[in-house]
C-alpha positions in Angstrom: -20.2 -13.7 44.2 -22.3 -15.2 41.6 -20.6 -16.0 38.1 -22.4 -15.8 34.8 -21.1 -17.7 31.7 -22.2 -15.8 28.8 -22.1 -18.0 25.6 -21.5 -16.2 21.9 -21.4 -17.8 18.7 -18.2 -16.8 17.4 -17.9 -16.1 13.3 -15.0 -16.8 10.9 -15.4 -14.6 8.5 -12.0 -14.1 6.0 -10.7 -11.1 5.5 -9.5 -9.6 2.1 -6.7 -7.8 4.2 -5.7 -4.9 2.6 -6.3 -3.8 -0.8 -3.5 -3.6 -3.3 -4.2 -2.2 -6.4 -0.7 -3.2 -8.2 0.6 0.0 -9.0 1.7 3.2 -7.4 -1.1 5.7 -9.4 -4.3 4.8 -7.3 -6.0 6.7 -4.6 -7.4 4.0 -1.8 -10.6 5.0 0.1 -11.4 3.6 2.9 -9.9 0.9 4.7 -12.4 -2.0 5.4 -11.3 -5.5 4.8 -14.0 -7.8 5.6 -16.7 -10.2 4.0 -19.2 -7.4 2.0 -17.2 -3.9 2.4 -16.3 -1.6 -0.2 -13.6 0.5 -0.9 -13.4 3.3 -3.6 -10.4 3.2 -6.2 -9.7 6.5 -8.2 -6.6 7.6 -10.0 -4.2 10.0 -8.4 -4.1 13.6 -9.8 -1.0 13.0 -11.3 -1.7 9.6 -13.1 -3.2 8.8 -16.6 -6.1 6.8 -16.1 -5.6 4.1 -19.4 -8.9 2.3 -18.5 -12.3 1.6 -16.5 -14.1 4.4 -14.5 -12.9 7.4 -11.7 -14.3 6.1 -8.6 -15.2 2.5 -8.8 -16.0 0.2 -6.1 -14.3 -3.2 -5.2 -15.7 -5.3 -2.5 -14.5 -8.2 -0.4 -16.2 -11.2 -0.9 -17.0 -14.2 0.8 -14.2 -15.8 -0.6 -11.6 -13.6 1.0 -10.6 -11.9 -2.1 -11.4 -8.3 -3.9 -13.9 -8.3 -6.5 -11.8 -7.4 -10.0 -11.0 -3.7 -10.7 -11.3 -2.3 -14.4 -9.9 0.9 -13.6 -6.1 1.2 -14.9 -3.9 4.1 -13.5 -0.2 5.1 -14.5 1.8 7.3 -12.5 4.2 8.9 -14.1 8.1 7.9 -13.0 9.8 9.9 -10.8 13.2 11.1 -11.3 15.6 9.0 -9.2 17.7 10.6 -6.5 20.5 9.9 -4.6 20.8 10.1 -1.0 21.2 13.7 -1.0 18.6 14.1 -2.9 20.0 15.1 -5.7 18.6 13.9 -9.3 20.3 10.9 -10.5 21.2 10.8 -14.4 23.2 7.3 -14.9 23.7 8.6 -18.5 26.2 11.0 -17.2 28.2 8.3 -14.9 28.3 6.5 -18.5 30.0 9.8 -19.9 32.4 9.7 -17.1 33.1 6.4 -17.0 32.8 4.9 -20.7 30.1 2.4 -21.1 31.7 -1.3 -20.2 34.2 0.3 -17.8 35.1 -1.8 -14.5 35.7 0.5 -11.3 36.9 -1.6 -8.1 
């Protein structure tokens, strides 16, 4: 049995890793992370875009991090629940309660 010893030049190349955008109101497409790929940043439906463009493209550079978005997006806040579920008003435990009051 003969052996062969292939030899590859292996790259580092950084990775961007994945993209946050720093918000919750932003549609992510695509999932590349490396040196020269692109992903596409749009508002969700349900968000207010406050700035920049529908659709823009951010790519990772050389450097390891994501060129600079313009676009802004806010989502609009969700009613909180409880574990059931239900909607949670905190204005109504103040009601019950008394604002300042101490339960143990």
């Amino acid at each position: 049995t003969q052996a062969q010893v292939l030899q590859q030049q292996l790259n580092c190349e950084p990775s961007c890793g994945d993209y946050n955008p720093g918000g919750n109101g932003y549609d992510i497409r695509g999932s590349q992370k490396w040196t020269g790929d692109s992903i596409t940043v749009s508002c969700l439906p349900n968000a207010t875009r406050e700035a920049g463009t529908d659709g823009e493209i951010v790519t990772c550079r050389e450097s390891g991090a994501w060129t600079l978005k313009q676009l802004i997006c806010r989502a609009p806040c969700n009613v909180p629940t409880d574990q059931f579920g239900r909607s949670y008003d905190y204005r109504s435990y103040l009601t019950s309660f008394g604002q300042g009051a101490i339960a143990s």
